[in-house]
Steps between C-alpha positions, in 0.01 A plus 500: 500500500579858596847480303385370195419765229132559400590498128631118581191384662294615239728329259494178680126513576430553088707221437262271722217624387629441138628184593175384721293616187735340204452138757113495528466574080800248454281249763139606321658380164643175597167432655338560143753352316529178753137387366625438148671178392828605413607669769468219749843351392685876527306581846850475725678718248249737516452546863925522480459747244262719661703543799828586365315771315345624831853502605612692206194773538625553827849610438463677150196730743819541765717641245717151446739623201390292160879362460533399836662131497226385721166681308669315162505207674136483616377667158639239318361247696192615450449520166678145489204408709249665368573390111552097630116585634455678163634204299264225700142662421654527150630133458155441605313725282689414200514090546240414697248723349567575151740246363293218714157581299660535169710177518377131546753449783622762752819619479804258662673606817850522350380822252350636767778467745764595190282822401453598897908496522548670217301776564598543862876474388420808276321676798841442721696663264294796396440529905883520579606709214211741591492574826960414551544725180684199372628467158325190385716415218740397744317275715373308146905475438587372789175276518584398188870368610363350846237306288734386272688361781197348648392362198774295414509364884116409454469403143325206592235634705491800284449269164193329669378843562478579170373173358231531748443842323505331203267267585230757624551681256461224220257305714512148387322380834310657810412405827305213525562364156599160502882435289775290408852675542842403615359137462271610788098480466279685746336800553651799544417706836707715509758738258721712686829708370739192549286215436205337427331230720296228358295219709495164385221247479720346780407814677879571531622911457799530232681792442620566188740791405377779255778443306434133451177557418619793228698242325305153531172422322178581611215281496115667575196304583317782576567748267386575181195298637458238775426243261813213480491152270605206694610190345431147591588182329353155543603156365245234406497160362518376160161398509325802588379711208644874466176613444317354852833578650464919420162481573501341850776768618283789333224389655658489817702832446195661452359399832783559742459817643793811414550356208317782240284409247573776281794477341375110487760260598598312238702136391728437247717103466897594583668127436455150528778356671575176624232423752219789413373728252552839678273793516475865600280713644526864494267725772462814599482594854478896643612361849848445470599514876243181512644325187624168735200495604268501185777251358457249774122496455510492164729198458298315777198570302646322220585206674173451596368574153740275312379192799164589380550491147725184532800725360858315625769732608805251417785398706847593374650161509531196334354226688487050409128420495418121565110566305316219656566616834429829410160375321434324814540814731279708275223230498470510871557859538185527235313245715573706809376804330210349350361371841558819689278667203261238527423534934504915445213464244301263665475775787401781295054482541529634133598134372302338746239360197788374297538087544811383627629376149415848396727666775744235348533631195458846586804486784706382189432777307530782747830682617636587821667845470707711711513884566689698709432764794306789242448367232118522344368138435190714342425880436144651521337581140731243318373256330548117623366060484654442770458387907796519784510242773732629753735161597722744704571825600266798572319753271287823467193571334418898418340691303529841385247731607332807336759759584786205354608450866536108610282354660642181688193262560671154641787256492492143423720229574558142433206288350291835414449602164369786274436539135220258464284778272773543222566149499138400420372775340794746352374760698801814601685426787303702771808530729833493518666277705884569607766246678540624815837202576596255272205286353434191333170463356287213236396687177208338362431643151160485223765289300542257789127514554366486164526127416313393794201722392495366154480180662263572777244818373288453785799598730395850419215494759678349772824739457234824470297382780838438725652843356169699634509343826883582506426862417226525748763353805740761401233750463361404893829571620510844398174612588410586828122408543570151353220421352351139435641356191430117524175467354565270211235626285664872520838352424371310228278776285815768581798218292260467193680814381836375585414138365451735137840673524627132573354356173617812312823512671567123373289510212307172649 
């Protein structure tokens, strides 16, 4: 210590002191700066930053000469560093703050990753012409000639490069819009400088080259608006008429749910070929990523409807009928039919006045209808003459309640029914009632009913006397303190004001 000069010490000992002092203000800003947002992603360059410039306050305090190779050196690297800190808190500021709240869609990766490389490229050559007192002109030359060479080495990767420019730039799709490219159809998840990656409803991940993309067409589902027209065509028989034909698949269109109501589907007659008279309907969905789906309930729906509606969906074929054993098969098939209508209405209570000839004739005039897993056999508020007898299958009753939530109240299965009030009296259906698996159930209509009560007026009684005692079983079952409803004299004064809604109803 003795042989070093005083003058030296003093020197050394300001240069720690600068360089202790030029550390904590470095630290104290980081600290300050390390609570914001941005600079979370540029923290490791920072720290890196901050102690080569420590390093460099050190030696320019001992006296280190400004054009020594090894002060260059470390200058330049940190300026390098400190403007790739600079750049991040800007990238950030600029896209993620203002660009994001003036556009509908935040910027795409591939700008920002093309504008952050352009800008730093800049930065490297300002940094080495400043501080290496190059001349810049002929680094650009010789850039120039080594990217030339490059470029014609890499002119594949280089032209999806600048497709994928293009196609930020031009923005014909985004992230998460689904599209139809390259005879591809997915979603995109991804667009990066080379290529684009799309996930298929198979859930598979394609690539796809920029550059294919750049020259192929583009279909959008997403974009202008979500909203996409599907087509669907159905063949019928001969013997179904156009107009019951549009109207069953409206009606049914209507009710299966993503397809929107507004635009309204509509139907239009395409051909009549050989076999059928073809239709087709055109929907609007806004779901296109569940478009199989919405088309495989919809056509079920139809099925279901058209089975209903006795609509036939014809075979394509030509086939040798021998008619008198068809007639033959078609008698007993109605026989069949007609009995199991007849044993599921002599179960339902509701019927229970009706004489046996009258189930007769009633079981010939009724249906047995199917309807598959969701449908809506009836809809609260709609208007109906009409009782269900569930033959098989399972179903729910609900309601909606004040707020418009559902309100699930019971399920009925086989030999149970519902509807008796809008079959005797026209009253709104109180309930809706849903399929919850496939279900076959007897329709009994006013139509089917209304010849018997011409016949037999004073059926009125019985029917509002059993449809009161019906109402008060269904009633016991939801109310907790059951109360006593078998007094005979109660039951009786309460159906006089059914047994007038009967009368009206039938105009008896």
């Amino acid at each position: 210590m003795e042989n070093i000069p005083l003058e030296t010490m003093k020197t050394v000992a300001l240069a720690l002191a600068w360089t202790a002092g030029s550390f904590l203000i470095l630290r104290l800003i980081l600290r300050f700066a390390s609570k914001h947002k941005a600079f979370v992603k540029a923290r490791t360059a920072a720290n890196i930053a901050v102690f080569l410039l420590v390093i460099l306050i050190f030696l320019w305090r001992m006296g280190l000469p400004a054009y020594n190779a090894f002060n260059q050196i470390l200058t330049a690297l940190v300026l390098l560093v400190a403007a790739y800190v600079g750049v991040v808190m800007g990238e950030y500021f600029l896209f993620d703050f203002v660009l994001s709240r003036r556009q509908e869609f935040p910027p795409s990766k591939l700008l920002r990753d093309v504008s952050r490389m352009a800008v730093l490229l800049l930065i490297l050559f300002l940094v080495v012409s400043g501080v290496f007192k190059l001349d810049l002109t002929t680094i650009l030359v010789s850039s120039a000639v080594f990217s030339a060479v490059i470029g014609l080495a890499l002119q594949d990767i280089l032209g999806n490069v600048i497709s994928g420019v293009a196609l930020h730039i031009e923005r014909p799709f985004r992230v998460g819009d689904w599209v139809e490219v390259a005879d591809q159809k997915g979603e995109v998840v991804e667009m990066s400088w080379r290529a684009t990656r799309i996930r298929t409803l198979e859930n598979n991940y394609v690539v796809i080259p920029n550059s294919n993309i750049a020259k192929d067409r583009i279909i959008n589902y997403k974009a202008p608006s979500p909203v996409v027209a599907l087509y669907l065509r159905v063949g019928t028989s001969y013997e179904a008429p156009p107009h019951k034909v549009k109207k069953a698949i409206l009606e049914i269109a209507d009710q299966t749910p993503g397809v929107l109501k507004d635009p309204a589907p509509h139907m239009r007659t395409i051909d009549y070929g050989d076999f059928a008279i073809e239709y087709e309907l055109k929907f609007w969905i806004d779901e296109y990523e569940r478009h199989p789906l919405i088309q495989d309930d919809l056509k079920s729906r139809i099925w279901y409807q058209f089975k209903r509606m006795g609509i036939e969906i014809p075979f394509p074929i030509r086939t040798l009928r021998f008619m008198e054993r068809v007639r033959q098969k078609e008698a007993e098939r109605a026989q069949n039919l007609w009995q199991e209508i007849l044993q599921v209405l002599k179960k339902c209570e509701i019927f229970a006045p009706l004489s046996e000839e009258q189930l007769v004739i009633l079981s010939r005039n009724a249906k047995l209808l199917p309807f598959g897993t969701g449908e809506f056999l009836i809809v609260q508020g709609e208007a109906g003459d009409s009782l269900f007898i569930v033959d098989r299958g399972r179903v729910e009753i609900s309601i909606l309640g004040a707020d418009g939530s559902k309100i699930a109240l019971a399920e009925l299965g086989s030999g149970e029914s519902f509807g008796e009030v809008s079959l005797l009296t026209g009253e709104e259906r109180s309930a809706t009632v849903k399929a919850l698996e496939d279900t076959e159930a007897v329709v009994v209509t006013k139509e089917d009913l209304q010849g018997i009560m011409k016949e037999t007026p004073s059926l009125a009684e019985s029917l509002s006397l059993q449809l009161e005692k019906r109402l008060r079983e269904m009633e016991e079952k939801r109310v907790e303190d059951k109360r006593e409803w078998e007094e005979k004299t109660e039951i009786k004064e309460a159906s006089v004001k059914w047994l007038r809604k009967i009368r009206k109803f039938f105009d008896l």
